[in-house]
C-alpha positions in Angstrom: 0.0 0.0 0.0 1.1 3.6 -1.0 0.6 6.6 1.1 -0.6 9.2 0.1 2.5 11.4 -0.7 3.3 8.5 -3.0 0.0 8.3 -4.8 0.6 12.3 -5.6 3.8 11.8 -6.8 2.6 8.9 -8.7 -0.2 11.3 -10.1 2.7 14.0 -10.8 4.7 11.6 -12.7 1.8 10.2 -14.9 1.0 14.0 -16.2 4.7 15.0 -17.0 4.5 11.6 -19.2 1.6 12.4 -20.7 2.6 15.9 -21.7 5.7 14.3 -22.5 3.8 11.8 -24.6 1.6 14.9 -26.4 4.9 16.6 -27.6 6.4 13.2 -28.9 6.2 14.0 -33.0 8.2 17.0 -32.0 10.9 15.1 -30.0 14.2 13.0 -31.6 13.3 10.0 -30.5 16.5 8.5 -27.9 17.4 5.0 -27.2 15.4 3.7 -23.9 18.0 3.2 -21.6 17.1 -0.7 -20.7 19.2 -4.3 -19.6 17.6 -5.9 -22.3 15.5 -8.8 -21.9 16.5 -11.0 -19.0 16.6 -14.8 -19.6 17.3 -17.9 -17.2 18.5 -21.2 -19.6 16.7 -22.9 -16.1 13.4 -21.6 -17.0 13.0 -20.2 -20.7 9.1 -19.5 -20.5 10.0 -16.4 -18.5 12.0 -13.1 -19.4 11.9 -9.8 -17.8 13.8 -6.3 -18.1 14.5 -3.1 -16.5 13.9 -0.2 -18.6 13.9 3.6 -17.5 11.8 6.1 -19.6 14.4 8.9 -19.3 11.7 11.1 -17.7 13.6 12.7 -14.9 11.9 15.2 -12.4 14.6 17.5 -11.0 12.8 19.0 -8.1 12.4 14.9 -6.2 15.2 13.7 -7.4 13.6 10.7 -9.1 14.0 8.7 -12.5 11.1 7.2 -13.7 10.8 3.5 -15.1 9.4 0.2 -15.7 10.0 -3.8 -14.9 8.7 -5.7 -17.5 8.0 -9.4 -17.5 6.4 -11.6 -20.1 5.2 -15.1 -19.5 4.2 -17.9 -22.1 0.9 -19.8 -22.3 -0.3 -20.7 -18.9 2.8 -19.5 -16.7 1.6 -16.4 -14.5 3.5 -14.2 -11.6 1.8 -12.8 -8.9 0.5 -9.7 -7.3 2.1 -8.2 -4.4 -0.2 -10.5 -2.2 -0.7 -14.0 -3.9 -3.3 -15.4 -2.4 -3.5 -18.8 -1.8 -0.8 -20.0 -3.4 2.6 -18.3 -5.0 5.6 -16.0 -4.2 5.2 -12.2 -4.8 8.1 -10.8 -7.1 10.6 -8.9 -5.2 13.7 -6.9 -5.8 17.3 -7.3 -4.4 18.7 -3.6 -4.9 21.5 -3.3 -2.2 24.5 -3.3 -4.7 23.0 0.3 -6.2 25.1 2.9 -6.4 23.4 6.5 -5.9 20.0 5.0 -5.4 18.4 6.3 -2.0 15.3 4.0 -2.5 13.3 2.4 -5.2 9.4 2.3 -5.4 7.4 -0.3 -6.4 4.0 0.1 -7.9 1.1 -2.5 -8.3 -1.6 -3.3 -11.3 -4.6 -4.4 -10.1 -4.2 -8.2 -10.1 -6.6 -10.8 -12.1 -8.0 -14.2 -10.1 -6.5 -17.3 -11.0 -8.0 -20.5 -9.3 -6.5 -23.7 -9.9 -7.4 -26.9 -8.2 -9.6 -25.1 -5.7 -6.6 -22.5 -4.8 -7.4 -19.1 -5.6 -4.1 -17.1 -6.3 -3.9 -13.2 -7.4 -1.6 -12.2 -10.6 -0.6 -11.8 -13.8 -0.2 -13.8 -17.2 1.2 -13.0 -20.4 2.5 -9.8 -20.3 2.8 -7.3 -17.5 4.7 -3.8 -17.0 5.3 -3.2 -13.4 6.1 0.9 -12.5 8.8 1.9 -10.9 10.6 5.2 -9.1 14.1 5.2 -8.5 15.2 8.0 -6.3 18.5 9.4 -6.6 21.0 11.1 -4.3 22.4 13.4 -6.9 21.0 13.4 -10.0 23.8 15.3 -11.5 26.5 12.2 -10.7 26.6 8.1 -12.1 24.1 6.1 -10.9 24.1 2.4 -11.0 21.2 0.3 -10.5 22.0 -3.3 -9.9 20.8 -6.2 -8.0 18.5 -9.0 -8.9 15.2 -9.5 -9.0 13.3 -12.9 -7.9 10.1 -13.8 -9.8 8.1 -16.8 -8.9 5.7 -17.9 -11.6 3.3 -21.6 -11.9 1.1 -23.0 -14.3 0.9 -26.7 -12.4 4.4 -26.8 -11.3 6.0 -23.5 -9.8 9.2 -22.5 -9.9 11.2 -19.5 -8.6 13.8 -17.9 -10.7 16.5 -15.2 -9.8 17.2 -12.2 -12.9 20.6 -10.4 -11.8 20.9 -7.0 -13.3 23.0 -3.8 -13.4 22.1 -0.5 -15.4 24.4 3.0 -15.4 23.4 5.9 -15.9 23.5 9.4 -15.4 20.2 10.9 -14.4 20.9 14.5 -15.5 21.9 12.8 -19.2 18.8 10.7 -19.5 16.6 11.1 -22.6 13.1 10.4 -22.9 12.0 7.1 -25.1 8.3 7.9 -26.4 7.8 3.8 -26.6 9.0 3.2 -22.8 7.1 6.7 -21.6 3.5 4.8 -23.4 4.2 1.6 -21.8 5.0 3.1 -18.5 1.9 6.0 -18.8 -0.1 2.6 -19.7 1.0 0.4 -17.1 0.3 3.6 -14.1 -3.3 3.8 -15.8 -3.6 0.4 -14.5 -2.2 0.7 -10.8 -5.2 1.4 -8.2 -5.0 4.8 -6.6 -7.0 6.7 -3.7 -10.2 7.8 -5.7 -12.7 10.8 -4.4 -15.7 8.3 -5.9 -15.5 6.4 -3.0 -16.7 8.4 0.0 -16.9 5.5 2.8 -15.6 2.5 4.0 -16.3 -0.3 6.7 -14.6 -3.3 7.9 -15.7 -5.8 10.3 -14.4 -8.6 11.9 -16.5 -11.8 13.1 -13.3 -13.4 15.4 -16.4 -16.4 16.5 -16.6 -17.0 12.5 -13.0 -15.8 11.5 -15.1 -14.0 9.0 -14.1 -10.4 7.7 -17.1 -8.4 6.2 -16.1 -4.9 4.4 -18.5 -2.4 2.9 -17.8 0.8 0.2 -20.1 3.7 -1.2 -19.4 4.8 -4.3 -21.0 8.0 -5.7 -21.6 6.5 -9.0 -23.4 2.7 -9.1 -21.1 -0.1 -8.9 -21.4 -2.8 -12.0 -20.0 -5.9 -11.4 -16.9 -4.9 -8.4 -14.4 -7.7 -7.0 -12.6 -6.6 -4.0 -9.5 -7.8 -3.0 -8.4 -7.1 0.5 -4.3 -7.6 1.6 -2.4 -5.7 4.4 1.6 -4.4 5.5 0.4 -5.2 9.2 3.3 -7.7 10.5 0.7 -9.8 12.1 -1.4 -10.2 9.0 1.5 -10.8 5.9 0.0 -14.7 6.2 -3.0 -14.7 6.3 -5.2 -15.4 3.4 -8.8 -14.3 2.5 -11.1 -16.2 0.7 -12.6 -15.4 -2.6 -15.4 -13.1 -1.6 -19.2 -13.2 -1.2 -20.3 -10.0 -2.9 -23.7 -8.2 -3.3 -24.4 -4.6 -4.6 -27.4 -2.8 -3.4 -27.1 0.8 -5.6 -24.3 2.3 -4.4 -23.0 0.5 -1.6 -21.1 -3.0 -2.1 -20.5 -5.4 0.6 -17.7 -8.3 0.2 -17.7 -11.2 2.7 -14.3 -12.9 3.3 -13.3 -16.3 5.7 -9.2 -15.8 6.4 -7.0 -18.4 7.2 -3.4 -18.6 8.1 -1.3 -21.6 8.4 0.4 -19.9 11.6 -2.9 -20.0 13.4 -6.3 -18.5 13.8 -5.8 -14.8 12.6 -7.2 -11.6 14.2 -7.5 -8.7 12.6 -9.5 -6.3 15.0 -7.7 -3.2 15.5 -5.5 -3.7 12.3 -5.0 -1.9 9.4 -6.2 -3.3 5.9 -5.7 -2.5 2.2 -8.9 -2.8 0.1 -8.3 -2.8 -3.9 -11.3 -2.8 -5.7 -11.8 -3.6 -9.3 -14.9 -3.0 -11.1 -14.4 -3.1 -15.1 -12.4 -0.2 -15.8 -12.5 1.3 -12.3 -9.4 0.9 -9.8 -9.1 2.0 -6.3 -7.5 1.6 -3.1 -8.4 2.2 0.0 -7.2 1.5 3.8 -9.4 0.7 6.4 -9.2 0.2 10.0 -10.8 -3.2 11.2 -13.7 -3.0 14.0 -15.0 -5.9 15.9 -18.4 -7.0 15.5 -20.9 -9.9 14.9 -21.8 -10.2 11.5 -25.3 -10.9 9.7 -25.4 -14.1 7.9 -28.2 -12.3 6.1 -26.8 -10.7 3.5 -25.0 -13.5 2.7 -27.5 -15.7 2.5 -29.9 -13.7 0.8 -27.5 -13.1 -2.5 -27.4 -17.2 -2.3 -31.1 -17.3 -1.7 -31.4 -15.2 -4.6 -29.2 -16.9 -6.9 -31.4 -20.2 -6.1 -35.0 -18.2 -6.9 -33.5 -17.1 -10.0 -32.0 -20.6 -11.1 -35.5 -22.1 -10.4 -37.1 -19.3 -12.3 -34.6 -19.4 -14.9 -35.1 -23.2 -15.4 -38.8 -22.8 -15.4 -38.6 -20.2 -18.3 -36.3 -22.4 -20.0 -39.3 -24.9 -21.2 -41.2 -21.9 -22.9 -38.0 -21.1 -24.8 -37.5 -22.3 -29.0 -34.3 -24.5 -28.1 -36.7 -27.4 -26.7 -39.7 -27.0 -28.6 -38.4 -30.5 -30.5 -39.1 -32.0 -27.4 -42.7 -30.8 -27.2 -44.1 -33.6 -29.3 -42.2 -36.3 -26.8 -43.7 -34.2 -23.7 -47.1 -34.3 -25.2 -47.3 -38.1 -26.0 -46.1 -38.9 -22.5 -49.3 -36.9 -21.0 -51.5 -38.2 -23.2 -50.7 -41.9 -23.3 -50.5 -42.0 -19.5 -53.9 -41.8 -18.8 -54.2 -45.6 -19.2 -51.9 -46.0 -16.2 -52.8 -46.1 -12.8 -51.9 -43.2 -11.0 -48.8 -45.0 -9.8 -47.4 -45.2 -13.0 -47.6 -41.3 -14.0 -46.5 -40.3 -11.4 -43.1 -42.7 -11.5 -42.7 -41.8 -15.3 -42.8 -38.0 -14.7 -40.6 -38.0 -11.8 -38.5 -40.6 -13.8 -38.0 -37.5 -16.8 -37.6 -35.1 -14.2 -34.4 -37.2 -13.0 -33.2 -37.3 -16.6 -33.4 -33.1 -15.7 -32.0 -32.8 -12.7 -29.4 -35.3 -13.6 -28.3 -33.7 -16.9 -28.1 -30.0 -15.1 -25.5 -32.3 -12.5 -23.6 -33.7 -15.4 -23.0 -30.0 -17.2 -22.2 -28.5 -13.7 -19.7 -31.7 -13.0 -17.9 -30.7 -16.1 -17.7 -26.7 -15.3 -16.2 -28.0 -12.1 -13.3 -29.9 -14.0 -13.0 -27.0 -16.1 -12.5 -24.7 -13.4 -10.4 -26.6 -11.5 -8.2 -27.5 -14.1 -7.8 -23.4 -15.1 -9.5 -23.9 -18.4 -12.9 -21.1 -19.6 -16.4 -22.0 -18.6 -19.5 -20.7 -19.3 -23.2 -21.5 -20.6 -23.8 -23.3 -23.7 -20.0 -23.8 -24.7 -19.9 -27.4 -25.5 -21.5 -25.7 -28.6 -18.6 -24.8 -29.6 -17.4 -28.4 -29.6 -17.8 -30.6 -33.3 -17.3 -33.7 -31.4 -20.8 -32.5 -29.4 -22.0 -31.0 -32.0 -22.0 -34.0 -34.5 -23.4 -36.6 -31.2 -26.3 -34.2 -30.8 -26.9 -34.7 -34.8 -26.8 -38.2 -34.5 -29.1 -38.5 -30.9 -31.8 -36.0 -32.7 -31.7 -37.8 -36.2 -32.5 -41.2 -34.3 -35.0 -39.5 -32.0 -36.7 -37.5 -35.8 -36.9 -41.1 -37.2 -38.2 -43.1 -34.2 -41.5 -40.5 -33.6 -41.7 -40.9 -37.7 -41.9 -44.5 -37.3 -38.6 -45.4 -39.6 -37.7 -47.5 -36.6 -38.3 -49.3 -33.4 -36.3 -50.8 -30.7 -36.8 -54.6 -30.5 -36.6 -56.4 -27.9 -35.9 -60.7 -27.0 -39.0 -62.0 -25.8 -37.6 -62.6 -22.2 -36.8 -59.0 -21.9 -40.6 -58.1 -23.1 -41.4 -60.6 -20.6 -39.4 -59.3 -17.9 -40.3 -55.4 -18.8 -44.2 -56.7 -18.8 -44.0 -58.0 -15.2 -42.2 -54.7 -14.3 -46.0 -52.5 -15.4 -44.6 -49.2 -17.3 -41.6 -50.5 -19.3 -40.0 -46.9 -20.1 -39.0 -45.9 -17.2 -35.3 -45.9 -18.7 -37.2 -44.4 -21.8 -38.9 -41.3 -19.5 -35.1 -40.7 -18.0 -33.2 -40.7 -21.3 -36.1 -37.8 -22.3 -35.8 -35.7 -19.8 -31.5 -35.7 -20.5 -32.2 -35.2 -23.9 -34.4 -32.1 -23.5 -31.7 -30.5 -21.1 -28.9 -31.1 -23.8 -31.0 -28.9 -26.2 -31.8 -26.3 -23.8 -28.3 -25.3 -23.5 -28.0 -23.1 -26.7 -30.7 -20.7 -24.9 -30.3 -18.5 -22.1 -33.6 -17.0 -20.2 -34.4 -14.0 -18.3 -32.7 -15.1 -14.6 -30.9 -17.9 -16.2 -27.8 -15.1 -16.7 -27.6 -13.8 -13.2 -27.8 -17.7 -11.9 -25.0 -19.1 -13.8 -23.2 -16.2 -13.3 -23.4 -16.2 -9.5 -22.5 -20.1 -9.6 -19.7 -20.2 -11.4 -18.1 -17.5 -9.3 -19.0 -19.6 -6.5 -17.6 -22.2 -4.7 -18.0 -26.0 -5.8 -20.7 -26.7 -3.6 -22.8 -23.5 -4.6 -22.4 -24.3 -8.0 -23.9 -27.8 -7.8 -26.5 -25.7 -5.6 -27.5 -23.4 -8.4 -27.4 -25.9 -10.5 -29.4 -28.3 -8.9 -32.0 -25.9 -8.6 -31.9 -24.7 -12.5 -32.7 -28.4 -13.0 -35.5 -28.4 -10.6 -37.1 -25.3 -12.2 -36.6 -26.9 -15.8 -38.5 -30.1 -13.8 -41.5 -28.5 -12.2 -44.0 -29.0 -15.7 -43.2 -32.6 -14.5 -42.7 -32.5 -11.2 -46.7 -31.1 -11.5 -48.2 -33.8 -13.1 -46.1 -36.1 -10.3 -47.7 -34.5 -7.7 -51.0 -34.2 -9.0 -51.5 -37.6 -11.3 -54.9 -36.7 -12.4 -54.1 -33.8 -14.8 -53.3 -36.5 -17.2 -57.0 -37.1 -18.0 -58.0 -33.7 -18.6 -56.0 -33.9 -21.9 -57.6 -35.0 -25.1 -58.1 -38.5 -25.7 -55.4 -41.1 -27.2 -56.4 -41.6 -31.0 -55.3 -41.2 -34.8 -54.9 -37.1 -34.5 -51.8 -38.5 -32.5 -50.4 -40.4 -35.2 -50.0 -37.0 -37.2 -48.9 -34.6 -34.3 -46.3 -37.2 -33.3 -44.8 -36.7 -37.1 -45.2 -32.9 -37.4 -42.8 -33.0 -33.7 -40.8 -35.4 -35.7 -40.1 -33.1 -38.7 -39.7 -30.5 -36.2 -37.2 -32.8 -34.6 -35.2 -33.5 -38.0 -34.9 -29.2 -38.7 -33.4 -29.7 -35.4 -30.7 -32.3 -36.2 -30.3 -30.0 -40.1 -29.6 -27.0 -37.9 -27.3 -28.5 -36.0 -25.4 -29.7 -38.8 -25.0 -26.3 -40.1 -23.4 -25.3 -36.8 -20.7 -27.1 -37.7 -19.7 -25.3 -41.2 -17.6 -23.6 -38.4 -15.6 -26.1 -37.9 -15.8 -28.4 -41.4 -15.5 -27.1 -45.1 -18.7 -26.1 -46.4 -18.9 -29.3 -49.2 -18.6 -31.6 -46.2 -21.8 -30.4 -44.2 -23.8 -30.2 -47.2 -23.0 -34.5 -48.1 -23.8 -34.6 -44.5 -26.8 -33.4 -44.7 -27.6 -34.6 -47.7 -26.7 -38.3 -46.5 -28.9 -38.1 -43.5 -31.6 -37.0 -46.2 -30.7 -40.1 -48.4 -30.9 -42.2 -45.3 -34.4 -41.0 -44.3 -35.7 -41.1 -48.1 -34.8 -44.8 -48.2 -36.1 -46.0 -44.7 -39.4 -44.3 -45.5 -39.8 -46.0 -49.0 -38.8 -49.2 -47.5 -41.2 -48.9 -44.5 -44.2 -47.0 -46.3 -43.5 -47.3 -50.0 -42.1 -45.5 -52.9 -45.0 -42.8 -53.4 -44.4 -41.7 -49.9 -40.8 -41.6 -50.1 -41.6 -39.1 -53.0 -43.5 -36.7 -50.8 -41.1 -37.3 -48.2 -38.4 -35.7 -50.7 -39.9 -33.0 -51.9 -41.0 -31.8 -48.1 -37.3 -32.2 -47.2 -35.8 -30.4 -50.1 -38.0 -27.3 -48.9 -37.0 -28.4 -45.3 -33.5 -28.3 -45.9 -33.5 -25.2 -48.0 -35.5 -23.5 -45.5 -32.9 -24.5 -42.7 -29.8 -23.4 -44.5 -31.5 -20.1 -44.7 -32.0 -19.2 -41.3 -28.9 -20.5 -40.6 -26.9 -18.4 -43.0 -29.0 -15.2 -41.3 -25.8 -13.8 -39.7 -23.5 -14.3 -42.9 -26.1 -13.9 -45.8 -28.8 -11.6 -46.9 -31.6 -14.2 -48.9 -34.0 -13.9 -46.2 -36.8 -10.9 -46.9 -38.1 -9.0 -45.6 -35.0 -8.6 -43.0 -32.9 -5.8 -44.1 -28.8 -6.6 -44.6 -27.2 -6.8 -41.3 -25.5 -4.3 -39.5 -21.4 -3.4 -39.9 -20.5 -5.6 -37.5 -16.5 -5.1 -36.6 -14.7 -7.2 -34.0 -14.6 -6.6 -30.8 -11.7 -4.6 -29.2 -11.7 -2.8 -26.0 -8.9 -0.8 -27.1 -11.5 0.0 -29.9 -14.4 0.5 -27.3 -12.1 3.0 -25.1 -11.1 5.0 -28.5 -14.7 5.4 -29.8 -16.1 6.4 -26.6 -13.3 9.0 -26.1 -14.2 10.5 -29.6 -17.9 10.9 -28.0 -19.5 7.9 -30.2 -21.6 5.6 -28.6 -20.8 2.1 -28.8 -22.7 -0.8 -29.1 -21.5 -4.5 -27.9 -22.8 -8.0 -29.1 -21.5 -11.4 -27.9 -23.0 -13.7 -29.7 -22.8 -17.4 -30.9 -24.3 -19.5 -34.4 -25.2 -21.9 -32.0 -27.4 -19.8 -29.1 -31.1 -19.7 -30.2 -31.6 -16.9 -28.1 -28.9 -14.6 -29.9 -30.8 -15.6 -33.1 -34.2 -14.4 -31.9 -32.9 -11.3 -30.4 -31.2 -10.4 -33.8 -34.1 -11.0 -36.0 -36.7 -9.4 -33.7 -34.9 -6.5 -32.6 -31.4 -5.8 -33.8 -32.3 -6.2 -37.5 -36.0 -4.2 -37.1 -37.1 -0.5 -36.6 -36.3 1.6 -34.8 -33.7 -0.2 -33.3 -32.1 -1.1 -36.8 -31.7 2.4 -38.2 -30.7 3.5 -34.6 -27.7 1.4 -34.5 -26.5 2.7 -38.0 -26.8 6.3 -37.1 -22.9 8.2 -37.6 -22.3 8.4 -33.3 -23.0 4.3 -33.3 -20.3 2.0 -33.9 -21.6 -1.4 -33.6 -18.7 -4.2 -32.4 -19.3 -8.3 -32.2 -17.5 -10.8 -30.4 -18.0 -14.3 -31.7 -18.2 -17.2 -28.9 -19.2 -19.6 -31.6 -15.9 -21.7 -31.3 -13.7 -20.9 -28.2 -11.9 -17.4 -28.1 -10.2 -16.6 -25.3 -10.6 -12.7 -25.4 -14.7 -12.9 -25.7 -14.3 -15.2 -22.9 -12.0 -12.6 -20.7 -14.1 -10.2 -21.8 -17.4 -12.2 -20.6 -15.7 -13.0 -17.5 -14.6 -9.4 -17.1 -18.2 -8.0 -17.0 -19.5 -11.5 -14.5 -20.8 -13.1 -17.5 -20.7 -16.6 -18.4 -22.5 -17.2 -21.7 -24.6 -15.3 -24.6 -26.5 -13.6 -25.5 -24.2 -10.7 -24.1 -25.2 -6.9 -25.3 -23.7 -4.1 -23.8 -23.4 -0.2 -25.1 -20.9 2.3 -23.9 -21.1 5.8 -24.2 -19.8 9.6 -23.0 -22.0 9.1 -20.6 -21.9 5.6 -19.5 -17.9 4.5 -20.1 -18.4 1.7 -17.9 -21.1 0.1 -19.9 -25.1 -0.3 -19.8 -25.7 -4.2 -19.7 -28.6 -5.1 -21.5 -30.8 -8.1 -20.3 -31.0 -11.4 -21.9 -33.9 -11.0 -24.0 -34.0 -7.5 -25.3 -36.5 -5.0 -26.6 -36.6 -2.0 -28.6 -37.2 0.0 -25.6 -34.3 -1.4 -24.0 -31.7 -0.9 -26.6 -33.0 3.2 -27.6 -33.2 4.1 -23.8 -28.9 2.7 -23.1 -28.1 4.3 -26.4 -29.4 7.4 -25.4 -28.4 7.5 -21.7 -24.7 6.3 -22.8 -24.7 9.4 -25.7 -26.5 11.9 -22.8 -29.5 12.6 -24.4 -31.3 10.5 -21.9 -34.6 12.4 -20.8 -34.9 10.4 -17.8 
């Protein structure tokens, strides 16, 4: 933690670079004065240098530079605190000549949590500030020493850089490169900031709990808060990843702390709280007070996160991505009521199993994913072929068994065995209710978002929480006619009519299986998905002739010529213009935040969508309110500039940039403005209304 006088001077330094910086096309542009990259044969991943920007301030006696490290792949450093896990970098500086002391200044860290250890730092590339300050700025100076850098990806190891760098400080000449990398990297260290006009700490010594609280004048939007400390009783103790709710203005983090020397206690102690919300950085110390603290808060945000997953669930059978398995749902209502009550009521619960039991899978596998350091989200083994192409195959099959291609067959003792059991699809029931979760997963719902979100920024055992209740809410049609048996004979009657709406749910069910295949011309060359589709065609043509004859098999072809015709497109509706009476799509450029801070600096509002072939719920928002008035001509007006990021195969800047905002899957729409440079995130399913109001607020022309 800085004081104050060093946050000022930090300020001081940042404005003499930047008008540095502003003059640059007038300057000669000098040699930075550097070691050169730093390399250990021991541990190649890893190199680092020293570089000073030859901005000198005469009146402090200081020389301004930079430590910069870059790490390969996986490998990461760490912050000044580490967290769970790690070594923070540090600096050996005794053999200096001249030097009275050296300052050290922080980026706000990122969260890296790997095999349930949550650790704080950096990866790939990262340019830590520096202030050398100098006894005479008019003699040599040598800066030497070496500096120790721990970094991990699985395996950690801790490497030693020695260095030396002359120099006279009173000769130094300004580099423009190493003044924008060092102006850059200050931008990015947290500082004291007027926004935030209060702060609490308390700690819960019967819980080992510490609970802080911060106002901010303007709305927080998606915060983390990350608490460390200089106290000599506290440098070992660690703080969980926090429980965090925002109510307007005010955000509350909750924290359990551990230390391997004991039971910590922090009451009376000072604290350093660094919070991080998008592209707001602050830092803040606090004094810690002793109290009890409210499990309320706390368990409301969980309680929360549970209503919404059972909502989001719920809303999740009303949404296009499992209307294929309407015609299965409807056929198991309607041909239960021959069966004793009993018997519904173990076949329903039997598909709301399948549910549940599906939701457990997906949330078993974002666990793995997590724990192994790898993206997660909603929906993203969409972006896998291998799924992709089983999905094709599991919805073909399920297309030809309600068209009555096929039928399992089984021996005679199984029948027999399966006729002294009563209902023999139990098994049957279970698959059904898996199968409809599987599709479900290209959508997202209103509350489904905020749920996923929450869990998998929880801990393991609230994500299988959350996620055991999404799969309860996507259960409860089921769970209904469980409970209350009788509904079943309200419906219609078995009969012929059933015959026929069992094959209209199974063409629906093939346009399933063809849009899937056209999901995977992102991954396969165009010729190859159209012999796919037109073998699983063939294949259909032929069992239909073979089962109901040749003039069927006709009809057959000419409804799947228009099928297929009709399905390639809508699915070339992001990448092609044949569909009427939808207008051509918008000028959709890629996604950059660079691009997002530039725009909105120039006073242009811009206008954010994450977006996937695969997510249904993308699709509908695009052709029902992105592509029609008055949001279309809105979005093309001269102050819009309209950016995409595409999550239909893994990327991992959409996915940063996901995380970055505490989102986990797409739809994701977000506009930025003058007025709103932090961002307006729009909800899942939008509206007109919606979009016009955050593209007016963000530009400033908001009238309330």
């Amino acid at each position: 933690m800085t004081s104050k006088a060093d946050i000022f001077q930090l300020i001081r330094r940042v404005v003499r670079a930047l008008l540095i910086l502003a003059f640059a096309p007038s300057l000669v542009q000098a040699e930075a004065t550097s070691t050169g990259w730093l390399t250990n044969q021991n541990h190649p991943p890893v190199q680092a240098r020293v570089v000073l920007t030859g901005d000198v301030d005469t009146q402090t006696q200081t020389v301004n530079g930079f430590i910069e490290v870059t790490l390969e792949g996986d490998w990461k450093t760490y912050w000044r605190s580490p967290g769970e896990g790690g070594v923070a970098p540090s600096l050996n500086w005794q053999a200096s000549k001249n030097i009275d002391r050296v300052d050290w200044f922080w980026p706000a860290p990122h969260r890296y949590d790997l095999l349930g250890i949550d650790t704080l730092g950096y990866k790939h590339d990262v340019v830590f500030p520096i202030a050398l300050h100098v006894e005479d700025i008019s003699t040599p100076a040598t800066f030497a020493g070496t500096l120790t850098l721990s970094s991990c990806t699985t395996v950690c190891v801790l490497t030693d850089y020695p260095f030396s760098l002359s120099f006279v400080p009173q000769q130094l000449t300004t580099n423009v490169d190493a003044l924008h990398l060092y102006a850059k990297a200050v931008s990015q260290v947290p500082k004291s900031s007027p926004l935030i006009s209060e702060t609490n700490a308390v700690w819960d010594n019967a819980s080992q709990t510490l609970q802080v609280s911060a106002t901010k004048t303007l709305p927080w939007q998606s915060p983390d808060i990350v608490v460390d400390s200089n106290a000599e009783a506290l440098l070992d103790v660690a703080y969980s990843v926090p429980t965090v709710s925002v109510d307007g203005n005010t955000v509350t983090a909750t924290f359990k702390a551990s230390s391997w020397m004991g039971t910590p206690e922090l009451s009376g102690e000072h604290i350093n709280l660094t919070f991080i919300d998008k592209d707001f950085l602050a830092e803040q110390a606090v004094t810690v007070s002793t109290g009890v603290i409210s499990k309320t808060s706390a368990a409301f945000s969980f309680g929360t996160a549970v209503v919404f997953a059972l909502l989001g669930g719920l809303i999740l059978n009303i949404m296009p991505c499992v209307l294929p398995v309407l015609g299965m749902k409807l056929s198991s209502v309607i041909s239960a009521q021959g069966l004793d009550k009993k018997q519904i009521r173990r076949q329903f619960i039997a598909s709301a199993s399948g549910i549940v039991f599906s939701f457990w899978l997906i949330a078993g596998l974002l666990i793995v994913l997590k724990l192994t350091g790898n993206a997660v989200g909603w929906g993203i083994q969409f972006q896998s072929p291998f799924f992709i192409g089983l999905m094709v195959v599991i919805t073909t099959l399920f297309a030809a068994n309600m068209l009555g291609l096929f039928d399992i067959r089984l021996s005679s003792n199984a029948n027999t065995w399966l006729a002294t059991r009563g209902d023999s699809s139990y098994s049957g029931h279970f698959v059904q209710g898996m199968f409809a979760t599987l599709l479900a997963t290209p959508c997202s719902a209103p509350f489904l978002g905020t749920a996923v979100a929450f869990a998998l920024a929880a801990s393991t055992p609230t994500l299988l929480a959350i996620f055991t209740a999404l799969g309860v809410g996507m259960a409860l049609p089921w769970l209904l006619v469980a409970s209350f048996p009788s509904l079943a004979k309200h419906l219609p009657k078995p009969g012929p009519w059933m015959n026929k709406l069992k094959s209209l749910f199974g063409f629906m069910m093939l346009a399933t299986a063809l849009w899937l295949i056209s999901l995977l011309t992102n991954h396969l060359p165009f010729g190859w998905v159209v012999i796919l589709t037109l073998a699983v065609l063939v294949l259909a043509i032929w069992r239909v002739a073979k089962v109901f004859g040749k003039k069927r098999a006709i009809f057959v072809s000419a409804f799947g010529l228009v099928l297929c015709t009709a399905s390639l497109l809508v699915a070339s509706l992001t990448t092609s213009h044949w569909v009427t009476p939808l207008p051509q799509d918008l000028p959709w450029q890629k996604l950059s935040e660079q691009r997002i801070a530039d725009e909105v600096s120039a006073g242009n509002v811009v206008y954010v969508d994450v977006t996937a072939d695969w997510c249904i719920t993308c699709k509908a928002n695009k052709i029902g309110v992105l592509l029609q008035e008055p949001v279309y001509s809105r979005l093309q007006a001269p102050d819009v500039v309209t950016l995409q990021g595409d999550w239909t195969v893994p990327s991992e800047s959409v996915t940063s940039y996901l995380q970055k905002h505490g989102r986990y899957g797409v739809p994701f729409n977000i506009v930025y403005g003058p007025n709103a440079p932090e961002g307006i995130p729009l909800p899942v399913v939008l509206s007109d209304k919606d979009v016009i109001n955050a593209i007016n607020w963000a530009k400033g022309t908001s009238n309330g």
